[in-house]
N, C-alpha and C positions, 0 to 999 in steps of 0.2 A: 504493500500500500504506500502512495507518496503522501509529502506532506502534506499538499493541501487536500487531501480526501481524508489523512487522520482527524484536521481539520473540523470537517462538518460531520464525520459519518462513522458508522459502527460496522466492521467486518465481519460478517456472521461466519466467515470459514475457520476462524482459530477461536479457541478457546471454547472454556465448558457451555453445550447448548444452553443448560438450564439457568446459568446466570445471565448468559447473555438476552434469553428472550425474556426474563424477569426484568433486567434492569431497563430491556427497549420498551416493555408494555408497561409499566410501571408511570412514568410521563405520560403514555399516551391515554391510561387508565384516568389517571388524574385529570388530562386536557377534557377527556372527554364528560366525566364528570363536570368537566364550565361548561361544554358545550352544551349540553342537555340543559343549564341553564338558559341560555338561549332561547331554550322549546319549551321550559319550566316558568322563565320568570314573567310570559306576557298574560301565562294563566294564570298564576297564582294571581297575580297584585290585579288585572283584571276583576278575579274572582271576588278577590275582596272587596275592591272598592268600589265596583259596578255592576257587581250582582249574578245572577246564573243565566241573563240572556245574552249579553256579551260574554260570559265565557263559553257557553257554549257556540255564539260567533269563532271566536278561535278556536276550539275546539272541532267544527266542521270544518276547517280548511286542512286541519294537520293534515290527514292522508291525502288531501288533493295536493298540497305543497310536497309531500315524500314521490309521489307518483312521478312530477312531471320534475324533479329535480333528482330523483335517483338513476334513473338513467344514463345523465350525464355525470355521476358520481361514478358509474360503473368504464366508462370511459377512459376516469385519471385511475381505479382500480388497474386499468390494461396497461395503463403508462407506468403505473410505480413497477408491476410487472416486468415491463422492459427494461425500465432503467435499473431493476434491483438484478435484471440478468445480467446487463450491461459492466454494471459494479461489479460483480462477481466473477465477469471475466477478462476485470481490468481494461475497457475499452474505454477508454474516456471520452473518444469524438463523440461515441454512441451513447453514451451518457448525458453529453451536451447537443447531442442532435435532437435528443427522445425528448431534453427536458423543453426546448425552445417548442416542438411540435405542439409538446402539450401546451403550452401556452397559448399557441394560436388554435387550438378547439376549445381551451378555455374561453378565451375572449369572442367567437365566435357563438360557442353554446350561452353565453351570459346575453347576448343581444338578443337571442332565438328567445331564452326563457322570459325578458323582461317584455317583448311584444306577446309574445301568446298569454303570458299571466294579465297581463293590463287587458287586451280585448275580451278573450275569452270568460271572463271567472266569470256573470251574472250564469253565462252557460253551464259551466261545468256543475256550480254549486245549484242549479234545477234539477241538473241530471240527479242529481246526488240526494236527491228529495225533503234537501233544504228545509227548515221551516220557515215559513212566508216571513212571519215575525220576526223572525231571527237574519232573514237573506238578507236585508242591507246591511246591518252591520257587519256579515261575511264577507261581501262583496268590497265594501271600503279595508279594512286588516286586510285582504286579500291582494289590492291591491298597491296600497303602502307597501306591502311584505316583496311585493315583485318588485317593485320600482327598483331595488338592490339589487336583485338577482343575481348583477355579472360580478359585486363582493362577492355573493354567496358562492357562487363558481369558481373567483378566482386564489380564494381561500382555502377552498378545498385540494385547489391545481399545487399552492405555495406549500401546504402540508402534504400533499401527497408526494411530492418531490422529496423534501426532508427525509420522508420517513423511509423512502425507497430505500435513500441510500445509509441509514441508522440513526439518524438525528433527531430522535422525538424529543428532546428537550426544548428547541425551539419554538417549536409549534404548540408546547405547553405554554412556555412563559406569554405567546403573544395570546393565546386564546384566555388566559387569566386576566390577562389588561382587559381585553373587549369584553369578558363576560361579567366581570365588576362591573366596569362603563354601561353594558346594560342594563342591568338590576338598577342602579342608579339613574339610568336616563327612564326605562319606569316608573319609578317610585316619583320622578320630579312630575313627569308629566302625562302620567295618572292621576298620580294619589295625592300632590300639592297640586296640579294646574285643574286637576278635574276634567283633563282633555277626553276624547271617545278610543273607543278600541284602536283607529286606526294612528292615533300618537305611539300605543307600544310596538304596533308594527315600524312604524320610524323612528324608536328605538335600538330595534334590534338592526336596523340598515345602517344606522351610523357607526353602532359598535363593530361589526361585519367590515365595512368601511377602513376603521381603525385598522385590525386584523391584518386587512390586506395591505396597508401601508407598511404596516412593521413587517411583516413577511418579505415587502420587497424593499425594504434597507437593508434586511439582510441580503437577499438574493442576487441585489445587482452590486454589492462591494466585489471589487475583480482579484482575481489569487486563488478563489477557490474550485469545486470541481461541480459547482452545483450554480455557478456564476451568470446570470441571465444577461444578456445583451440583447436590449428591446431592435436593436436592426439583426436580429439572426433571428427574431421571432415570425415563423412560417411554417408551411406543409411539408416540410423532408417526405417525401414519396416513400421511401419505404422504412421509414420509422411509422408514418402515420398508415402505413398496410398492416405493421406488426401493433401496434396499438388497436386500433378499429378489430386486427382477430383477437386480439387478447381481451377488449373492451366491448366489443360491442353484446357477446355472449352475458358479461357481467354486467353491462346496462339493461338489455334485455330482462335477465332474470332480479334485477333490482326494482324495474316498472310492473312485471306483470303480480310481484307481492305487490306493490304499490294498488294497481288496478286491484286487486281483490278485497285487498282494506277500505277503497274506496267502494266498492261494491256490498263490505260489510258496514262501511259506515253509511250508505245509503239505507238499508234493510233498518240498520241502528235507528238514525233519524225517522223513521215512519213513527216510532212511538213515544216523538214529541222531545222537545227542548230538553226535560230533566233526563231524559235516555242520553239524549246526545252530550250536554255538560259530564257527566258521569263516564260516557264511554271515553270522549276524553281526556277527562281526568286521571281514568285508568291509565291511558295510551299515555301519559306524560311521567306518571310515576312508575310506569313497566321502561320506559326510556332507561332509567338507572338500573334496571335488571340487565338489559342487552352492553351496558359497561363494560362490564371481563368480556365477554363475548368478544365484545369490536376490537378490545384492546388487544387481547392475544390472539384474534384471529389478524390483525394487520402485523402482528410480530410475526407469526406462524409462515403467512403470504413473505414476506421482506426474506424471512429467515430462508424457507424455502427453494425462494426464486436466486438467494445467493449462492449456494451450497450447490442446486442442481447446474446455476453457469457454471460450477469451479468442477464439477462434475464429482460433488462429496456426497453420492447417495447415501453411504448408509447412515450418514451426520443429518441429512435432509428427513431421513425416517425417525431417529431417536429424539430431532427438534420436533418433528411434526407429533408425536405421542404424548410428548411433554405437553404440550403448548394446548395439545385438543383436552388432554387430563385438566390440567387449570380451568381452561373456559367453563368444564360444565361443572369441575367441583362452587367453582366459586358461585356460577351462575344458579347453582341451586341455593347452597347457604341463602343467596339474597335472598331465593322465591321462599322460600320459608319464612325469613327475616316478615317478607311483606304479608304474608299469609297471615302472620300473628298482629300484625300492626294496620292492617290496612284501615281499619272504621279512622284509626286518627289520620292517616298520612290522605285519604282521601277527603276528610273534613278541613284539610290546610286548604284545600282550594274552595270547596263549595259547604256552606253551615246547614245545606237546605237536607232535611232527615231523607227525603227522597234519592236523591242526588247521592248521598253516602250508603244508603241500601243497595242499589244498583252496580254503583261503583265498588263495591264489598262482594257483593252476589260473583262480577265478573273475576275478580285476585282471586278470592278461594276455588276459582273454577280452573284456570289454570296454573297458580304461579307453584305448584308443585311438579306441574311437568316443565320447568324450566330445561332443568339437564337435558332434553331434549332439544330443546330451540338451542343450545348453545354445542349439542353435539353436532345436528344440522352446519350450523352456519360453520364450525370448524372445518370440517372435513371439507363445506365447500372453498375456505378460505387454504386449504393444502390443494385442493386442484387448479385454482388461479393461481398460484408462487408456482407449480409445475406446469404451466401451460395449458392447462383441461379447462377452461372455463366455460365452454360445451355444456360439461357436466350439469354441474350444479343447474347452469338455465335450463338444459331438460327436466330436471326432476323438481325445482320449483315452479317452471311451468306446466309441470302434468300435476304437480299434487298442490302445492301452493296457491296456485291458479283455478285451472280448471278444476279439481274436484273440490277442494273449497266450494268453490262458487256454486256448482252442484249441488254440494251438499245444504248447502244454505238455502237455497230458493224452494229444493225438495221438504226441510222443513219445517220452512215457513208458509209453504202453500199444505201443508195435515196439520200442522198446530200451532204455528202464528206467537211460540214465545219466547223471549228473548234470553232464556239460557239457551235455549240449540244453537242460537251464534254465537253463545261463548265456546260453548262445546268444540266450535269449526275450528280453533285452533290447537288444544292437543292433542285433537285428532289428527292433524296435516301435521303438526311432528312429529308423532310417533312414528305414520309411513313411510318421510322422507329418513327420519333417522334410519329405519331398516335398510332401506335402496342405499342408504351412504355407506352403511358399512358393510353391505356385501359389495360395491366399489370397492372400497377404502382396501378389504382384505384381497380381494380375488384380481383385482384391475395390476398393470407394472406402471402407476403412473409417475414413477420416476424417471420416467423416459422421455418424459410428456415432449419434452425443448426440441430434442430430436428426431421425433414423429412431426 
């Protein structure tokens, strides 16, 4: 390794796997914990100080906002991808070729998502069966929240780089700034100004904002191996072919979860505002359960994708057991933790006895099959670090999606109550966990870079 890559970045080919994807998910554990405030602090301080039909206003955009921003989330997944092969087999052009590409789909997807979120939302939040009452104040949060967008992209593009190449420190300390600045830009202009929902939405775009400016004081200081030069920023042809096959599988199967929450939050919403406040309320305080998850599955990916460029198979195996072992012990502990807690953790945001019944009813109904959802997303996060990202979007497209969606509309058309849509989610990870691990054992996808 030279010195400016010791610089920014962490080598996952030496030394012990287990410290090293401890001490990389560990920051990112932490970031993501602020991050979640982000998606935590426009409900809570909403919830308090505005009542439960503006929060549940914010509460019916979340899945529409994961839907049409996940996709392009799964895009810079294909880049760190590249660039964490790139690292691994010491190529540094490729390194700075992949990382300028991704910039320009960054800045390209940030202009796409802020025209379609601005026109489209009275649409989408109809489809979504909306309540009448509650649709304008959806529509305005809704479109405050896009006006950012190309932040919100290009934040993700400046931490995705970092982390490719080992550096989750930095994209902790900047997500700490911006997620204080948040809560703070809330509380001023909520809870002192008495402004409406759509002040917390431009809230959250100025701290976002923030984010991405510290990101690139780091990025464009020159000497390092991660160094952005806004005139190299463009389409490299066949960075942006290996990106788009590594990405677009992981965007794909990031939207069609997206689409199916949005198809469960439509079914949700049919039975009125305190449903919907309540579902997502849930959805906001299950965000801190998917934490271990996100975090050792982007170590698991990083680790991975470095080991199999250096061509350290069976090092790629003993990180990837480790890393998949963590996500679901830890990821269970929580769902317990919340099982026993939840009547308080869901009365932080809404006091209404309705709203905490519901929102109660839905944690006991899943949050004990967590180890599930976090064996799921691991194993998928070992077939993107080795090049399968195929995978995973077949099988959360046939079970995540389509039979979800099946399963839900089948029965709600014989019985019409809202635990069988709680029911639809550890049922779809029991399935895909089985399908992952007869992958996981039976498949050579060590090979994956090579094929």
């Amino acid at each position: 390794m030279t010195a400016k890559q010791a610089d920014v970045s962490r080598d996952f080919t030496k030394g012990s796997p287990y410290s090293l994807i401890i001490r990389f998910a560990l920051p990112i554990f932490i970031s993501q914990v602020f991050q979640q405030l982000y998606n935590t602090a426009d409900s809570l301080i909403v919830g308090h100080f505005l009542g439960t039909a503006p929060l549940a206003a914010v509460s019916s955009s979340g899945t529409l906002i994961f839907m049409l921003v996940s996709f392009f989330e799964g895009l810079f997944m294909g880049a760190g991808v590249l660039i964490s092969r790139c690292f691994g087999e010491k190529d540094e052009d490729g390194v700075s070729r992949a990382i300028h590409t991704d910039f320009a789909i960054g800045l390209a997807s940030g202009v796409f998502l802020t025209i379609i979120g601005i026109l489209f939302t009275p649409t989408f939040l109809r489809w979504m069966n909306t309540d009448p009452g509650v649709l304008p104040l959806a529509v305005e949060y809704f479109r405050w929240y896009f006006a950012g967008a190309l932040a919100l992209v290009l934040y993700n593009v400046c931490r995705g780089i970092m982390t490719a190449v080992g550096d989750s420190k930095r994209p902790l300390i900047y997500l700490i700034v911006s997620s204080v600045l948040n809560v703070l830009l809330d509380l001023f202009f909520v809870g002192l100004l008495g402004l409406g929902v759509w002040s917390a939405a431009l809230a959250t775009v100025i701290s976002q904002s923030t984010s991405v400016v510290l990101c690139m004081i780091h990025l464009l200081k020159k000497g390092s191996l991660v160094t952005v030069d806004p005139k190299k920023i463009r389409f490299h042809r066949d960075m942006l072919g290996q990106i788009l096959r590594y990405g677009i599988p992981s965007g794909i199967q990031n939207s069609v979860i997206g689409f199916a929450n949005v198809i469960v939050q439509s079914q949700i919403n049919i039975f009125g505002d305190v449903a919907t406040a309540a579902y997502g309320t849930h959805s906001k305080i299950e965000g801190f359960a998917f934490l271990p998850i996100t975090s050792f599955n982007m170590a698991i990916t990083s680790f991975v994708g470095q080991n199999l460029g250096a061509r350290e198979y069976d090092r790629a195996k003993k990180g990837a057991r480790f890393g998949i072992l963590a996500a679901v012990i830890l990821a269970e502990i929580i769902g317990v933790v919340y099982y026993v807690f939840s009547p308080g953790a869901i009365a932080l945001f809404d006091k209404n006895p309705d709203v905490i019944l519901l929102g109660v009813r839905q944690a006991r109904t899943v949050t004990l099959f967590y180890f599930l959802l976090a064996f799921s997303h691991s194993i998928a996060a070992v077939c993107r670090g080795a090049g399968r990202a195929f995978v995973p979007m077949a099988i959360m497209l046939s079970v995540w999606c389509v039979f979800r969606i099946c399963y839900i509309f089948t029965v709600m058309h014989f019985f019409h109550d809202i635990s069988y849509i709680y029911w639809a989610y550890p049922l779809t990870w029991a399935i895909s966990s089985v399908i992952y691990l007869l992958y996981y054992l039976k498949s050579d996808w060590v090979h994956g870079f090579e094929r």
